[in-house]
matplotlib code that plots the C-alpha trace (Angstrom):
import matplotlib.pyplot as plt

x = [71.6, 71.8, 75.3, 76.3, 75.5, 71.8, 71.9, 73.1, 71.0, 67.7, 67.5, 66.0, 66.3, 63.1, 63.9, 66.0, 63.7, 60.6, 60.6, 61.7, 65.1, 65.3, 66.3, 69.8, 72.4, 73.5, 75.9, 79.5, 81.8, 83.5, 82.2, 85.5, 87.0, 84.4, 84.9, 81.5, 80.6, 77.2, 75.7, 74.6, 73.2, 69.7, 68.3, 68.5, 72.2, 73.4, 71.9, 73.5, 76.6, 76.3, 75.9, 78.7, 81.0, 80.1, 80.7, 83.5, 85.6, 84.6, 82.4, 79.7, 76.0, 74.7, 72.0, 74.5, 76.9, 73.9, 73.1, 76.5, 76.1, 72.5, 74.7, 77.8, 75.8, 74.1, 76.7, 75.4, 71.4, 72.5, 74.6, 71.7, 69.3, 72.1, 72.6, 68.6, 66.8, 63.4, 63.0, 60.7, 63.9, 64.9, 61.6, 61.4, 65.4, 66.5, 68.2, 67.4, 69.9, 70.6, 71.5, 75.6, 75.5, 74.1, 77.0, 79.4, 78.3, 78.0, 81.4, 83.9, 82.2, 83.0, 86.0, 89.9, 90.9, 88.5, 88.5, 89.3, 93.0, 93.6, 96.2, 98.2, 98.3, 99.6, 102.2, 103.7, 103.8, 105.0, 107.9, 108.8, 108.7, 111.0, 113.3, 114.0, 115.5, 114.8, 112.0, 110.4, 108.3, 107.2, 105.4, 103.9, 103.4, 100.8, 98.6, 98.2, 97.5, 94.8, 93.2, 92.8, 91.8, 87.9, 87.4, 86.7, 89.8, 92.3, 94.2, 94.7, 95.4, 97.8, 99.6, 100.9, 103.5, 104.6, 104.9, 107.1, 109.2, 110.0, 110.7, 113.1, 114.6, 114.9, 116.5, 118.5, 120.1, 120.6, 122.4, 124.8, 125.3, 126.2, 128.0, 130.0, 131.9, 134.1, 137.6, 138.5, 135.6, 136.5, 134.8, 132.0, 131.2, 131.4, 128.7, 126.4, 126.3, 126.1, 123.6, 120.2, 121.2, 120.3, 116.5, 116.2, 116.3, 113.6, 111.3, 111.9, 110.5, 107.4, 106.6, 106.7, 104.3, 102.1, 101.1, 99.2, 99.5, 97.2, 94.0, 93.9, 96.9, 95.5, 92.7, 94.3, 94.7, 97.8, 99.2, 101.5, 99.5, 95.7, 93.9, 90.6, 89.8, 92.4, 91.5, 88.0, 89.9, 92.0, 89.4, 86.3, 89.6, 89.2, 86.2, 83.1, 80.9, 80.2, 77.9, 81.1, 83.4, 81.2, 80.9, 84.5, 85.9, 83.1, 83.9, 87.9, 87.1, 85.0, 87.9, 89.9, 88.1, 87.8, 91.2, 94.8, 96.3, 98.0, 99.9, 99.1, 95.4, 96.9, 97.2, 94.3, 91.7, 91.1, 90.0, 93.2, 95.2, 94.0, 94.8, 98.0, 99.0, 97.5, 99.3, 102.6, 102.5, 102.3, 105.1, 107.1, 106.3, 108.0, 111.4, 110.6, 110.6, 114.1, 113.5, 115.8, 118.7, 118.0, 118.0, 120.8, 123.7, 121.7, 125.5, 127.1, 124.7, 124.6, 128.6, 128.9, 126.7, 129.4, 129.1, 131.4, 130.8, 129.1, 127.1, 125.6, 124.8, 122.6, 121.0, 120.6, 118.5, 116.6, 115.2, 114.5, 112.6, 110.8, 109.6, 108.4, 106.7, 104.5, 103.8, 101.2, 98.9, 98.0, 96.8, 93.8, 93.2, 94.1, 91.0, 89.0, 91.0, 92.3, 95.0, 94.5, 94.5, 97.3, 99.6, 98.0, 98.7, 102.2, 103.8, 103.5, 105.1, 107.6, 109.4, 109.3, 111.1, 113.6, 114.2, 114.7, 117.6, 119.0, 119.1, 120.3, 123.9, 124.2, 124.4, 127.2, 129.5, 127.8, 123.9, 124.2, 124.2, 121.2, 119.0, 119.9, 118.9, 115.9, 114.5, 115.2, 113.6, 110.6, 111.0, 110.8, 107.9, 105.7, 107.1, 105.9, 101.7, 101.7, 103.9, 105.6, 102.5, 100.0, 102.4, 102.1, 98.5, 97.6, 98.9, 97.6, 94.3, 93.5, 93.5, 90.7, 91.4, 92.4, 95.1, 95.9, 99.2, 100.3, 99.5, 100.7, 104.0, 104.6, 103.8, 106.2, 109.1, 108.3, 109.2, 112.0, 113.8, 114.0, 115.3, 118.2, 119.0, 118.7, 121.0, 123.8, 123.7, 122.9, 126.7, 126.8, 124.1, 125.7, 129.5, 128.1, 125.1, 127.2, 124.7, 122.7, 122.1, 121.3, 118.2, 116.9, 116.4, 114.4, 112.3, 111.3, 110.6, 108.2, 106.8, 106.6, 105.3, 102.7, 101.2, 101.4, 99.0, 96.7, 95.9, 95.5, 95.3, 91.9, 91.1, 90.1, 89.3, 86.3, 85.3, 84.7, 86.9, 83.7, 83.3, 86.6, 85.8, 83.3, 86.5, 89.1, 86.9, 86.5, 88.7, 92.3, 92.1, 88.6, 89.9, 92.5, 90.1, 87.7, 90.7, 91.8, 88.2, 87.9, 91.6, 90.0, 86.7, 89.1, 90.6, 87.9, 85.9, 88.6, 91.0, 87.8, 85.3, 82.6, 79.8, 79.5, 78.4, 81.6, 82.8, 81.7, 82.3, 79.0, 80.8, 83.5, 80.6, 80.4, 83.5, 84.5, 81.2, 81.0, 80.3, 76.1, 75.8, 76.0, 72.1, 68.6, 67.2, 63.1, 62.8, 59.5, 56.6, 54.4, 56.5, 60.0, 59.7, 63.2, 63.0, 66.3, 66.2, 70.0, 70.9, 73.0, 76.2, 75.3, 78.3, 79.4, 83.1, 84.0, 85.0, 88.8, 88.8, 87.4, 89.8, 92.4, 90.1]
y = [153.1, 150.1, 149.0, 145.6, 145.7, 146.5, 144.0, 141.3, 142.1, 142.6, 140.0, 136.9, 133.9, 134.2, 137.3, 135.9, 133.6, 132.7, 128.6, 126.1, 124.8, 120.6, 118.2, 118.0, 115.8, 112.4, 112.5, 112.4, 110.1, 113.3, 116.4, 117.7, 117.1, 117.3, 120.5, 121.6, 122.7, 123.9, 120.4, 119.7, 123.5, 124.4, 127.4, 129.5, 128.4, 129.2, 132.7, 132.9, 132.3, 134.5, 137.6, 136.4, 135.8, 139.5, 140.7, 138.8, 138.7, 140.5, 143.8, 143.0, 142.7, 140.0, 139.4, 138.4, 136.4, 134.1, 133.5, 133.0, 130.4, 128.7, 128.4, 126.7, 124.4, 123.0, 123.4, 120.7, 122.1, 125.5, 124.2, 122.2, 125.6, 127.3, 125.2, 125.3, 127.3, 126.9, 130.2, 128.2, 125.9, 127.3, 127.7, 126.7, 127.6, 129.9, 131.8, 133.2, 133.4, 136.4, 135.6, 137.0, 134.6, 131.9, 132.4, 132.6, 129.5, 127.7, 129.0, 128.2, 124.0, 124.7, 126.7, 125.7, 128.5, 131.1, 133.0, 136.4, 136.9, 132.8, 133.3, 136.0, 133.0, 130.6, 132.2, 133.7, 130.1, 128.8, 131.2, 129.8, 126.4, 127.9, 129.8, 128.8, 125.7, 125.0, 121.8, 124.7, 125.0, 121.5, 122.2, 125.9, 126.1, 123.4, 124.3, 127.6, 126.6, 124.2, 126.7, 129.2, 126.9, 126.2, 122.5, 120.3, 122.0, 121.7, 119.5, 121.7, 124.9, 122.7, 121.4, 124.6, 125.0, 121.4, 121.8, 125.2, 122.8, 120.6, 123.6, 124.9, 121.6, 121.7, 125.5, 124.5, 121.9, 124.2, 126.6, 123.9, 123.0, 126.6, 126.8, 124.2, 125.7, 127.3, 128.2, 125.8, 123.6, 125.8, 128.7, 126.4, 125.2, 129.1, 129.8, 126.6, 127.5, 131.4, 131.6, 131.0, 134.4, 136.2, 135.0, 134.6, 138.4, 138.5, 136.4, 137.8, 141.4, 139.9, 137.9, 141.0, 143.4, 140.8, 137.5, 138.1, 135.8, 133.0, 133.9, 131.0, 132.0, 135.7, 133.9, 132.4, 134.2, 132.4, 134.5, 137.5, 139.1, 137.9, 140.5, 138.7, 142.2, 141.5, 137.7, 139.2, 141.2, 138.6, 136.0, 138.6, 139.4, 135.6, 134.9, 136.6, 137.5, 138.6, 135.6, 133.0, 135.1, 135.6, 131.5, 130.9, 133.5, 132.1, 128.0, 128.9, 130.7, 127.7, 125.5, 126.9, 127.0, 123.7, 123.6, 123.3, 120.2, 117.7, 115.0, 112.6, 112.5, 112.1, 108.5, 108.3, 109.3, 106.5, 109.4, 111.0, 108.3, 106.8, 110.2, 110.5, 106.4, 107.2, 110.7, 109.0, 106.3, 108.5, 110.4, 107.5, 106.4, 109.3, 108.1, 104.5, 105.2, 106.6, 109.6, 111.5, 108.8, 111.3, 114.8, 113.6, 111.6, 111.6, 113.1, 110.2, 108.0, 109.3, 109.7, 106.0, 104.7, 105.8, 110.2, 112.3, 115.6, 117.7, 115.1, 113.9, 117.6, 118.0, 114.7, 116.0, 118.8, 116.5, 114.8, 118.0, 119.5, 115.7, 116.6, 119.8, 119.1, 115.3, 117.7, 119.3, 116.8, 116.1, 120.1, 119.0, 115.8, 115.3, 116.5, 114.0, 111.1, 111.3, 110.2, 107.3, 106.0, 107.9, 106.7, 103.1, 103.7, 105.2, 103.1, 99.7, 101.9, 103.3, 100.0, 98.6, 101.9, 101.9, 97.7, 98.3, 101.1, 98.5, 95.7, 98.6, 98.6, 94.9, 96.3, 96.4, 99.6, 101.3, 100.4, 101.1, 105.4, 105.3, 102.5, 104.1, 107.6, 106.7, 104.2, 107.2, 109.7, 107.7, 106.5, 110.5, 111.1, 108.9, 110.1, 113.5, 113.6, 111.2, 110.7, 114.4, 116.3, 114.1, 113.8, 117.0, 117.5, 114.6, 115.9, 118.9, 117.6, 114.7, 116.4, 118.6, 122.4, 121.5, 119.4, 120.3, 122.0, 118.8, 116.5, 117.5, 118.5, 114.7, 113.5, 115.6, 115.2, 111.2, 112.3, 114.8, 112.3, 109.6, 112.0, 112.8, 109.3, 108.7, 111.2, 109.8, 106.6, 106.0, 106.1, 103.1, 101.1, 102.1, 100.9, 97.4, 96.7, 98.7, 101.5, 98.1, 96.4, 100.2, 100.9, 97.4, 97.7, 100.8, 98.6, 96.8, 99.0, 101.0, 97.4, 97.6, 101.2, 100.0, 97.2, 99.9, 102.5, 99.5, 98.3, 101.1, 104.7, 105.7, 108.6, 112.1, 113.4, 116.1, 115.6, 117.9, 118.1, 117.1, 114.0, 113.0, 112.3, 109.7, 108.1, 108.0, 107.3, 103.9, 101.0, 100.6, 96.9, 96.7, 99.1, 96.3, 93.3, 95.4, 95.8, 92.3, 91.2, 92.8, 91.2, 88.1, 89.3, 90.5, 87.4, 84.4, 87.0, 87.5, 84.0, 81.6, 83.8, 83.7, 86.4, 87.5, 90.7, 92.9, 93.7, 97.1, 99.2, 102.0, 104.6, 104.6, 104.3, 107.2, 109.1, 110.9, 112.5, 115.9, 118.8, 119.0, 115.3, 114.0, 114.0, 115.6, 117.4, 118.6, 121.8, 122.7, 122.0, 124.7, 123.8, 124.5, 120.5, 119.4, 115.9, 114.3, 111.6, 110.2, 109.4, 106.8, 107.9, 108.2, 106.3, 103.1, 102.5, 99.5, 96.3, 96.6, 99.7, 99.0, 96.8, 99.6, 102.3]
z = [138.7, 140.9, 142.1, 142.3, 146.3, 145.9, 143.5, 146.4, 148.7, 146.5, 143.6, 144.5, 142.4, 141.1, 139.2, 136.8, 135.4, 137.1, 135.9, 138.4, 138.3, 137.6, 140.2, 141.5, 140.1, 141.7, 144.3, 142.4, 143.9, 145.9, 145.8, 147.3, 143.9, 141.4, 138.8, 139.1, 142.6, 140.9, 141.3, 144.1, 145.3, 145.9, 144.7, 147.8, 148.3, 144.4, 145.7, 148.8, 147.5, 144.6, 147.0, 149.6, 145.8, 145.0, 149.0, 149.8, 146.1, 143.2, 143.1, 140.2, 139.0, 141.3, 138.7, 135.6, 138.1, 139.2, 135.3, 134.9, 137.9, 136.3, 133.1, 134.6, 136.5, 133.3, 131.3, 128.4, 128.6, 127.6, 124.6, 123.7, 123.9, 122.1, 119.2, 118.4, 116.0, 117.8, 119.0, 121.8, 122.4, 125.8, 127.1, 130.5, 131.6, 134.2, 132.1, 128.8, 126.5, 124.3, 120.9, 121.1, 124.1, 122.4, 119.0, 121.6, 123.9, 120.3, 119.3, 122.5, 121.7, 117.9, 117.5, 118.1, 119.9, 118.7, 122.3, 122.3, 123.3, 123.4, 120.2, 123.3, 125.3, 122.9, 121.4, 124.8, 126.3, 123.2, 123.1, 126.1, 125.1, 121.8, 123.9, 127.3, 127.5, 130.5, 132.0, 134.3, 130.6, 130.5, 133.8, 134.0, 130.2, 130.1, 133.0, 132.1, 128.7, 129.7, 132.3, 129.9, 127.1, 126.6, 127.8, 124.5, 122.8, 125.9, 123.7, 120.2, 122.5, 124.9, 121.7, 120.5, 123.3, 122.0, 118.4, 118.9, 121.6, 118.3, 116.1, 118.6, 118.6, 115.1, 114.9, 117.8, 115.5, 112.6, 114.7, 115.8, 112.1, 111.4, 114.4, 113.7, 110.8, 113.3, 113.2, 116.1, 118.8, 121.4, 119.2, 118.5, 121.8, 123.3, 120.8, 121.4, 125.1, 124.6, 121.9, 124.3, 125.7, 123.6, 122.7, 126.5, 127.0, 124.4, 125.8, 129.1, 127.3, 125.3, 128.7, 130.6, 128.5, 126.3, 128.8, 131.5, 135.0, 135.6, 137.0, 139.4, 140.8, 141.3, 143.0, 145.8, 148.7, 149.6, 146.5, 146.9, 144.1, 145.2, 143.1, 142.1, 139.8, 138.0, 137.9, 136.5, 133.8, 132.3, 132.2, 130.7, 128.2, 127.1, 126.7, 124.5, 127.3, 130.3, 131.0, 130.2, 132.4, 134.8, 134.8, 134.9, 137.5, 140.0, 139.2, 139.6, 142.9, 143.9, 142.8, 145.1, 147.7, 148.5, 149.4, 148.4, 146.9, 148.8, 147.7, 150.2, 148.2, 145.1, 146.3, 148.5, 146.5, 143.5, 141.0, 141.7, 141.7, 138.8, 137.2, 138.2, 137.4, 133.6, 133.4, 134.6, 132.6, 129.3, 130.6, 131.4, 128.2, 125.7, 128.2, 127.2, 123.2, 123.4, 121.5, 124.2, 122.3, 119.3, 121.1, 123.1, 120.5, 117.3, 116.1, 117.7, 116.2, 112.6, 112.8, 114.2, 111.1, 109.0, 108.3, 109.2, 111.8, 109.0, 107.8, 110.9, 112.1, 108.4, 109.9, 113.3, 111.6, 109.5, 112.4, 114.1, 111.1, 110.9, 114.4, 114.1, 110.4, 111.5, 114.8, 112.7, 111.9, 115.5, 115.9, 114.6, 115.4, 118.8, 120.3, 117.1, 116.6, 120.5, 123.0, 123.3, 119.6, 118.3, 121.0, 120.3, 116.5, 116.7, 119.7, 116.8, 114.6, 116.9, 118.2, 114.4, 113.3, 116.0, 115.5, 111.6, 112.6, 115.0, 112.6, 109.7, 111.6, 110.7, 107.1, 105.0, 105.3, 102.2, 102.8, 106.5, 106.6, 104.4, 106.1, 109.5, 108.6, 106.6, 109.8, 112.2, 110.4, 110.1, 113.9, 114.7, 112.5, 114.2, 117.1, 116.6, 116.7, 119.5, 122.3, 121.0, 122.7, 124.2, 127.6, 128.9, 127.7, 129.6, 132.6, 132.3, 131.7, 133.9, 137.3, 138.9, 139.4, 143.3, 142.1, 139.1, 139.5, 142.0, 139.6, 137.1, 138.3, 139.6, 136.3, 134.3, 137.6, 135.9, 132.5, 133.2, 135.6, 133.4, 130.8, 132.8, 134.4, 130.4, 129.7, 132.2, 131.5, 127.8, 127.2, 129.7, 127.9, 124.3, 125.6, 126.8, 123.9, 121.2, 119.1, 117.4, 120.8, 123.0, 119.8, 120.0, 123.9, 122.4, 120.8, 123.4, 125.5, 123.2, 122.9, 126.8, 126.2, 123.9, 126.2, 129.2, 127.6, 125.9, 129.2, 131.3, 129.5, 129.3, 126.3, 127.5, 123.9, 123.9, 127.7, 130.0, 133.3, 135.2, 132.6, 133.4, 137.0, 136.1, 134.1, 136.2, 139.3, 138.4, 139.0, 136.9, 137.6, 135.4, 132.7, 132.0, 132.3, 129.7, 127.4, 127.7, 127.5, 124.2, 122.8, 123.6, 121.7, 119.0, 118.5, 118.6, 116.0, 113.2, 113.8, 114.7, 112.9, 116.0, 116.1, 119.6, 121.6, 121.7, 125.4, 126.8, 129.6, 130.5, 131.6, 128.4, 126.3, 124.0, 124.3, 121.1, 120.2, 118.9, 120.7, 121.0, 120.3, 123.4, 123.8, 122.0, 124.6, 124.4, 126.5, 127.8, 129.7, 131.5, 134.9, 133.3, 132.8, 131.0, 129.7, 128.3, 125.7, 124.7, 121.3, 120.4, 118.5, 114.9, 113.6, 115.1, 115.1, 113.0, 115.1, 114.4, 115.4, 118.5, 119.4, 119.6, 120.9]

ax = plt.figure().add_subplot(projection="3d")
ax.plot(x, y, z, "-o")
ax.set_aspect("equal")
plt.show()
């Protein structure tokens, strides 16, 4: 039997499929810290480097790793070939797939978390988010999330850690409620602060024996625990088949070897900094909304609009349940209807909510409790499927591999230090602007939030990490002119009724298609000749909706 070695050193190219390859992709803007380092090698160097890969790092079949490599380096022209029934569809590829390769290529594009051993993942990281209390979550949970998620679902998989951070909320508040009943508050407070003990040492177990580390981190030799086998293990765990693990181990490796991530590029590089201004932003933006006021005093709030202690506790937990329960709408949808429009839908929403509560303790003493609660709950519910999750995914998300973790981290440092200068100095703001005047400085500031996101978040629904670096390499200042170009548009069509072309921007054209739709492709020709015809999308948005999206 040949070993993996006479494999490296005997297979040519050739062998794996005789056609030619196409022509190389355009330059990308910096192939430092573009996500596919596939694009812009030759034939002889994808093979060169699939033998040093299999000398230098991982002991396998040289011949499946270089289909692995033809594979991730055209990621889109294999989905196409996978998706057809021509049996001749794929003629003239490098790589031929089988047909468990082609259900499975089909199936990581079409499936929320339909990897093998993804639903592991999610519920450790989610635990943690449950039980931990602690913001290290809100940073390590995410990015392992998206890094093991497959790319067009980053957002459902990355969402799970959130909803299970507003269901802890919520049982956090019940146990407060129970706790509460007390002999004395010294009793109640010892139990409050005592109780995430005991889960703690739970998670602490099921982490231990169930989660296994982050392959990237096994992957760089910097590592304590570099053990790219073990990186091979996990990953081949994850996914279907050998081909897409094969793919993946060899694109993280690659990822890493271009070097470690330093800050100073975060803000020297325009698709990094764009990244992290979009990323920071968001963050800053769930700070904005004040929905910390609620995890914070929601008590003092409720008890201030005229309940007693029990009472406001029972609200307390209403709002946490109203988190947790509008949470689940967005599992679904935040990888169809996107980022970008549910923040642009619920931040309206959010600052009318939170002005309505504001004006509600104007009320007389009897109308007031009621009016209060009911705007609050509804402030939290549309709260909870867009600036609830779509923070942290878009942290996690908008960064290449090299920079991920850097990112990332600064973004959520954004979010989780405003939270705490929030959490020292609401009292301050409440004392001077009394409870009405500290929730309608709320509401501007989601307005502020609102205008912020409008003018410079770009969407990152359904695109690939590579996709993204055509987004986010482009100028912030002509993002905004395009989105005040099309309020303009907007408003001399439906106040002035004037027909005119509607603004557009090429390289946001298109965003939101479904997986395979991106483009028809006809594979053939005697010469392994691939010719690519784009379709339009088959749906045009309507021209409100475009306004927003």
């Amino acid at each position: 039997m040949a070993t993996a070695n006479s494999f490296a050193m005997s297979t040519p190219l050739s062998d794996v499929h005789p056609a030619s390859r196409p022509a190389p992709r355009r330059q990308s803007y910096a192939q430092t810290f573009h996500d596919n380092p596939l694009g812009q090698l030759s034939d002889a160097q994808l093979e060169e480097d699939a033998r040093k890969f299999v000398r230098e790092f991982l002991f396998v079949d040289v011949k499946q790793l270089i289909r692995g490599m033809l594979v991730a380096k055209d990621p889109r022209l294999y989905e196409v070939a996978a998706r057809s029934s021509d049996p001749e569809a794929s003629h003239g590829l490098p790589v031929k797939l089988s047909d468990d390769e082609k259900k499975a290529l089909r199936r990581e594009r079409d499936v929320p978390l339909g990897e093998r051993g993804v639903w592991t993942i999610i519920a450790t990281v989610s635990l943690a988010a449950f039980l931990q209390g602690m913001g290290l979550k809100a940073v390590s949970t995410p990015i392992l999330a998206s890094e093991t998620a497959v790319g067009l679902w980053r957002g459902t998989s990355i969402l799970a850690w959130q909803l299970w951070v507003a269901c802890g909320i919520a049982i956090g508040f019940a146990f407060n409620l129970i706790f509460s009943t007390a002999k004395t508050d010294k009793i109640t407070f010892a139990l409050i602060m005592a109780a995430p003990a005991v889960p703690s040492l739970a998670l602490f177990i099921l982490v231990i024996w169930f989660c296994d580390e982050s392959p990237r981190y096994l992957l760089r030799e910097s590592s304590p625990n570099y053990n790219p086998k073990r990186a091979y293990e996990i990953i081949r765990k994850l996914r279907s088949t050998e081909l897409q693990a094969l793919r993946d181990i060899y694109l993280l490796q690659k990822s890493i070897d271009r070097g470690e991530p330093l800050y100073q590029q975060l803000l020297r590089v325009r698709r990094l900094r764009n990244a992290l201004v979009s990323s920071s932003i968001v963050n800053l933006s769930q700070q904005l909304c004040g929905i910390n006021v609620l995890a914070f005093y929601s008590g003092t709030l409720f008890s201030r609009a005229g309940t007693n202690r029990a009472t406001a506790m029972q609200y307390s937990l209403g709002i946490g349940a109203v988190n947790f329960v509008f949470c689940l709408p967005a599992i679904r949808t935040i990888d169809t209807l996107g980022r970008r429009k549910w923040l642009n839908l619920t931040l309206p929403l959010m600052a009318a909510f939170m002005a309505a509560a504001a004006l509600s303790f104007k009320a007389p003493d009897g109308a007031k409790e009621p009016l209060v609660t009911v705007w609050l709950f509804l402030f939290a519910a549309a709260y909870s499927p867009g600036l609830g999750p779509i923070p942290f995914t878009y942290a996690s998300e908008s960064f290449p591999l090299s920079h991920r973790e850097a990112g990332a981290a600064f973004a959520i440092a954004v979010n989780l230090g405003f939270a705490g200068l929030l959490s020292m100095f609401y009292p301050s703001i409440n004392s001077s602007l009394k409870d009405a005047g500290a929730l309608g400085l709320f509401s501007g500031l989601n307005v502020v939030a609102f205008v912020l996101v409008f003018f410079l978040l770009e969407e990152t629904k359904r695109r690939s990490l590579e996709d993204l670096d055509t987004v986010f390499e482009h100028s912030k200042r002509d993002f905004a002119r395009h989105q005040a170009a099309r309020v303009a548009w907007f408003f001399r069509r439906w106040a002035l009724g004037k027909r005119e072309a509607k603004p557009s921007i090429g390289y946001l054209e298109g965003d939101g298609r479904k997986p395979g739709a991106e483009a028809s492709r006809t594979l053939g020709g005697t010469q392994g000749e691939v010719v690519e015809v784009e379709n339009s999308e088959a749906t045009r948005r309507e021209e409100i909706g475009d306004l927003y999206w």
